[in-house]
C-alpha positions in Angstrom: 0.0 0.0 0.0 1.5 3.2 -0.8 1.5 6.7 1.1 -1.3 8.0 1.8 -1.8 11.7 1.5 -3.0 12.3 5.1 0.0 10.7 6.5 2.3 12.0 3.7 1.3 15.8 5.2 1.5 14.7 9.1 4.8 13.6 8.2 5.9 16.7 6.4 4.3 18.4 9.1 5.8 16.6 11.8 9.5 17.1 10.4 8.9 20.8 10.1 7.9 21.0 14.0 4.3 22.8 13.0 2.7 23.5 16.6 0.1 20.5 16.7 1.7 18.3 14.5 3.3 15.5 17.3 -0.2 15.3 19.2 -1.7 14.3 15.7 0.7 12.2 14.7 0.5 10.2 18.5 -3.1 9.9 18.1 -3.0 8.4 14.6 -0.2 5.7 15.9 -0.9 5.2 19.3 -3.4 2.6 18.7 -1.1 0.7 15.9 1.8 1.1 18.4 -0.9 -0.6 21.9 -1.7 -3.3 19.3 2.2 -4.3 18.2 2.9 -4.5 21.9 0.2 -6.6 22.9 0.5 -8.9 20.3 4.3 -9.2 20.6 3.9 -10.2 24.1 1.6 -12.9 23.2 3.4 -14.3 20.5 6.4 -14.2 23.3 3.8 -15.9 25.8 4.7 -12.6 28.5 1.4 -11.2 30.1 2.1 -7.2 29.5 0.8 -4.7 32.6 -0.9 -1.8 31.6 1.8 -0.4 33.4 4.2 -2.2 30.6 2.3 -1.0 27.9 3.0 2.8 29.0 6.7 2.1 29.4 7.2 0.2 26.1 4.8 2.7 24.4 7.5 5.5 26.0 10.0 3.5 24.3 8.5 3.5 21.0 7.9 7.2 20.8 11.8 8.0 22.7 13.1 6.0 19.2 11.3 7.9 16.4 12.0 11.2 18.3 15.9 10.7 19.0 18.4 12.3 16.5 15.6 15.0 15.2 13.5 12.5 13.8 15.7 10.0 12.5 13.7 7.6 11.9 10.6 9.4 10.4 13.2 11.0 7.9 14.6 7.4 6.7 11.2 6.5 5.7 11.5 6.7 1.8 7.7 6.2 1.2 8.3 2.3 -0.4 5.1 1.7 2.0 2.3 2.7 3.6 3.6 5.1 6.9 1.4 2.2 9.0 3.6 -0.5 7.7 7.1 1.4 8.2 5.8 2.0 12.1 5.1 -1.1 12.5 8.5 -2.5 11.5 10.1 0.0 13.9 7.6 -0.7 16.6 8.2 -4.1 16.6 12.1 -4.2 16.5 11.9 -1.9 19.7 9.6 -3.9 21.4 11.3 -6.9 20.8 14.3 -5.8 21.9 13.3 -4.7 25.2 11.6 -7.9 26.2 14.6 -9.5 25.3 16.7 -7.4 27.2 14.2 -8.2 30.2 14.1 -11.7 29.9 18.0 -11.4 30.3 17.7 -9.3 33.2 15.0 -11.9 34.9 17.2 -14.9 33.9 20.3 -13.3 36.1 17.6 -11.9 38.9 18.1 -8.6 38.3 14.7 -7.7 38.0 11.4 -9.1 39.9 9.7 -11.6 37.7 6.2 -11.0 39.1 5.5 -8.3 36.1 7.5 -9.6 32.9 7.9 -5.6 32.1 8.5 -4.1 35.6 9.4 -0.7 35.9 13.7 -0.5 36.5 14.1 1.4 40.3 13.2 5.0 40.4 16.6 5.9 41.6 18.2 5.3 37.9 16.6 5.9 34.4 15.4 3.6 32.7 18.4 3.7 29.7 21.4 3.9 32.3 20.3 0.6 34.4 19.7 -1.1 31.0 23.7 -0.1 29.8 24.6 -1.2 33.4 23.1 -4.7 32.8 24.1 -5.0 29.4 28.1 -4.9 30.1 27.6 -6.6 33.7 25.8 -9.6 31.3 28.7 -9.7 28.6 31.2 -9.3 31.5 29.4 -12.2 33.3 29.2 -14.5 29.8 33.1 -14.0 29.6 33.4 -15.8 32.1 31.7 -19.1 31.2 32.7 -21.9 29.1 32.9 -20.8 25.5 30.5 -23.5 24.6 27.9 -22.2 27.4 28.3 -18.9 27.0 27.5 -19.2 23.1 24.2 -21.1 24.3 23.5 -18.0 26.9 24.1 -15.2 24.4 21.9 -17.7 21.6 18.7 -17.9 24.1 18.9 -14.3 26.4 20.4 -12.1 23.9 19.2 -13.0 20.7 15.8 -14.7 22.0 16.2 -18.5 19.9 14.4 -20.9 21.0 16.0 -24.4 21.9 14.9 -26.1 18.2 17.0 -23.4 16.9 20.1 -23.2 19.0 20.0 -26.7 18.8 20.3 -26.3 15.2 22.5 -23.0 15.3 25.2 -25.0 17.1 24.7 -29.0 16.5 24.0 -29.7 19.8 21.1 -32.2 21.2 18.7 -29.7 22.3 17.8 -31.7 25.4 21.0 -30.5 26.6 20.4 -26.6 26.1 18.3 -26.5 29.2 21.0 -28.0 31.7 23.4 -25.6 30.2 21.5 -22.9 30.8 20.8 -23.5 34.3 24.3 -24.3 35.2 25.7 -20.6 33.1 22.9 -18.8 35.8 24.1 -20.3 38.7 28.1 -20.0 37.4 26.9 -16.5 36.4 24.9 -15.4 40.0 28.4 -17.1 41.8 30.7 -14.8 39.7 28.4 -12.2 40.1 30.1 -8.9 41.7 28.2 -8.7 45.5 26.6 -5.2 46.3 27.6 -3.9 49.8 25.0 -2.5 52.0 25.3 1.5 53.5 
């Protein structure tokens, strides 16, 4: 489906800053933006809060407004506007459940909401850097074997048919693997000392 005109002059409009222009452009996308998340969750089997949905929808929105509307000016017009969000939308999305999952997996975060809000104490971008190097600091420190299956399932979200298949290993064994890298990985982790 091609551009449309309406959204061809929201985007113009929103690139040129007109007064207006972002609070249209939310309300035309916030809808396809609640529906991306919700069904990415369920494809990922993770029940999303409502709470979830307002920090992933933050996310979203942080995205196509970094770097003056980076992302709104790449889009070449090869496709509806809709179909371009979505695409962005998605990869966002995706990317920070999987960078939750990974924090849950090393008990960094509660798992009673899969989404929780990070403390208060730290935005949300500098705890996520923080976990990021302390993960690929942790993974150096495993078995290069392991820590290919860790960085396979938390990092790049495979499933056990296809590391299994990734790496030509029985994928009975990806399970035990990954529970013995946690429990290496909480060991080796670095121990917080109390005030």
């Amino acid at each position: 489906m091609a551009l449309t005109e309406i959204d061809k002059n929201l985007l113009r409009r929103c690139l040129a800053e007109e007064p207006g222009a972002w609070k249209d452009f939310v309300d035309r996308f916030i809808g396809l933006f609640t529906h991306v998340i919700h069904h990415t969750a369920h494809a990922r089997s993770i029940r999303a809060t409502e709470s979830d949905v307002d920090d992933l929808l933050s996310e979203v929105f942080l995205v196509l407004l970094a770097n003056d509307y980076r992302v709104l000016r790449n889009f070449r017009g090869n496709s509806s506007l809709a179909t371009y969000l979505t695409v962005i939308s998605r990869r966002v999305v995706v990317k920070k459940m999987v960078e939750r999952r990974m924090a849950e997996a090393l008990g960094h975060v509660s798992t009673q909401s899969k989404l929780e809000n990070i403390p208060e104490e730290r935005t949300r971008q500098q705890q996520i850097l923080e976990d990021q190097e302390e993960i690929q600091n942790m993974i150096k420190q495993l078995p290069p074997a392991d820590a290919q299956i860790v960085e396979q399932y938390h990092l790049k979200g495979k499933s056990y048919q296809q590391i299994s298949s990734d790496l030509d290993i029985p994928e009975n064994s990806i399970g035990p693997t990954l529970s013995r890298a946690r429990i290496r990985m909480r060991d080796t982790k670095p121990k917080t000392r109390s005030l």
